[in-house]
N, C-alpha and C positions, 0 to 999 in steps of 0.2 A: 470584542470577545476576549476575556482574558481566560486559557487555560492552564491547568494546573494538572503535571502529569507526573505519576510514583511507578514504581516498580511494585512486583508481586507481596515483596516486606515491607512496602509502604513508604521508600524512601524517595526523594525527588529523581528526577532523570533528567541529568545535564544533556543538551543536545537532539533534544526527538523532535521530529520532522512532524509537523501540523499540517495536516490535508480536511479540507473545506469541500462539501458536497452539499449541491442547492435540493429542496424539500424534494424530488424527487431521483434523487441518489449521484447527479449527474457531476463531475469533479468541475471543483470553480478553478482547479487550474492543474497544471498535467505534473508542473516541478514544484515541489515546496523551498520555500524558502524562509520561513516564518520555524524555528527550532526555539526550543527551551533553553533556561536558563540554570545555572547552577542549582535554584531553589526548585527547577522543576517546572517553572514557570515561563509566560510568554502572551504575549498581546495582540491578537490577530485584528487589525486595522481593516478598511472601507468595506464592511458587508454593507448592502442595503437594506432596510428592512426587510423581515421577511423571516420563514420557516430555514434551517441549515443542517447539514449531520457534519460531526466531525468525527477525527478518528488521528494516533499518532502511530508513530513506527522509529524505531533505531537499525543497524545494521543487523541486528536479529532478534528483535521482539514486536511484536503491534498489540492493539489496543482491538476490542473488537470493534466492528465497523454498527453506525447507525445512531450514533449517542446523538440527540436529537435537541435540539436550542432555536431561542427564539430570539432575533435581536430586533430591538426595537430604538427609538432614536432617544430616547429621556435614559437607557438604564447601560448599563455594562453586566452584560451577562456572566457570571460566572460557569463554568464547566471543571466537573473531576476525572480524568482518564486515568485507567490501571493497563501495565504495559503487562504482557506475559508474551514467555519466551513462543516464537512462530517459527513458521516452516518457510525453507526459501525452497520455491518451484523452480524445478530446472528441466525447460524443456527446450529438445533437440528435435528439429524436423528434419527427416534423411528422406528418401526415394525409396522403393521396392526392394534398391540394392544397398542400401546401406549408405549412398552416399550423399553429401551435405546441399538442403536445399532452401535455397532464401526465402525468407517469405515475413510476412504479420501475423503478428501472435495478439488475441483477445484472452483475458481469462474475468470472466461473469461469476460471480458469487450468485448464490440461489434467492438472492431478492433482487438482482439484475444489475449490481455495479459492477463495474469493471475496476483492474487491478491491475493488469498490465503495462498501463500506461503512468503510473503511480512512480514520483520517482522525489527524490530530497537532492540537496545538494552532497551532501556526507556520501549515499549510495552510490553517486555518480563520480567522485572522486574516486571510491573505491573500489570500484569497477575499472577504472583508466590506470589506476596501477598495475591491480592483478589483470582476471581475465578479458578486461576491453569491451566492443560491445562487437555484435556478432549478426549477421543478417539471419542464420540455420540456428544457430541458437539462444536463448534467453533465458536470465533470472528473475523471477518474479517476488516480489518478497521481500522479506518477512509478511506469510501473510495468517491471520490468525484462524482457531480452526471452524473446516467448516465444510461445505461442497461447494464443487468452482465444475464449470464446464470452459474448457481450454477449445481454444479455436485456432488452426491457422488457417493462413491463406499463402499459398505459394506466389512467385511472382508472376509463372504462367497461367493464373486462375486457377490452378487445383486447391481444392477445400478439403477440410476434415475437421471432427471436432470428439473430445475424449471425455467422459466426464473423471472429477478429481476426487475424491475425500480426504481432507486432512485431517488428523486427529492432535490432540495436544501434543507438543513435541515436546521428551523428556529433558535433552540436554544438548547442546552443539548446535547444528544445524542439520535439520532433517529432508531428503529430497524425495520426491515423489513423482 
């Protein structure tokens, strides 16, 4: 699969994080490691034949989810991604009284992929500088817009789940 990923003006994006999702939405892997190159560009190695969705992200834009490609063993598929700027979710799960409680967080976009668990190497370094990572809370994101239904799960089995709407984010980083 070679992809090929621009910004909203059409220019290449050095560095965006290429996530693989097999024909029926499921992630072919939880870390990306597979980024672009100065032209934009990048080479995603061993699919098997078969139906795939792909989809990119930077530390604050994504690609919308679902762009749909077929690789077969004779060709090299080509694919075109446009980044636009997303929203990082920040969600905090506290108790009754306000205070901090560990648990697993799901977020399901409205055709059933999860997002959650979505992560690049770039995000993950820059998480370990600044905020770290967090058992009570998570960022999710850049995610592009759309409805997500958020789940946690406490460590003592307590459940809940919220639904999201995100809308195009104007500039920055927008939380919800």
């Amino acid at each position: 699969l070679k992809v090929h990923v621009t910004d909203s003006s059409g220019a290449p994006v050095d560095g965006a994080s290429i996530f693989i999702r097999d024909a029926a939405g499921s992630p072919m892997e939880m870390v990306s490691v597979v980024t672009t190159d100065a032209r934009g560009t990048c080479i995603y190695s061993g699919l098997a034949e078969g139906d795939y969705q792909v989809s990119a992200r930077t530390t604050d834009a994504a690609t919308v989810e679902g762009t749909s490609f077929h690789v077969s063993a004779e060709e090299t598929e080509h694919v075109e991604l446009r980044l636009d700027k997303g929203t990082l979710l920040k969600v905090v799960m506290t108790d009754g009284e306000g205070n901090p409680v560990n648990g697993r967080l799901r977020v399901i976009d409205s055709d059933g992929r999860e997002h959650a668990s979505y992560l690049s190497i770039a995000v993950i370094m820059a998480r370990m500088g600044t905020d770290g990572f967090s058992g009570s809370q998570q960022t999710i994101g850049p995610l592009p817009p759309g409805r997500y239904r958020v789940y946690a799960r406490a460590e003592d089995g307590r459940e809940t789940d919220k639904p999201v709407s995100l809308l195009p984010a104007r500039s920055g980083h927008a939380a919800a």
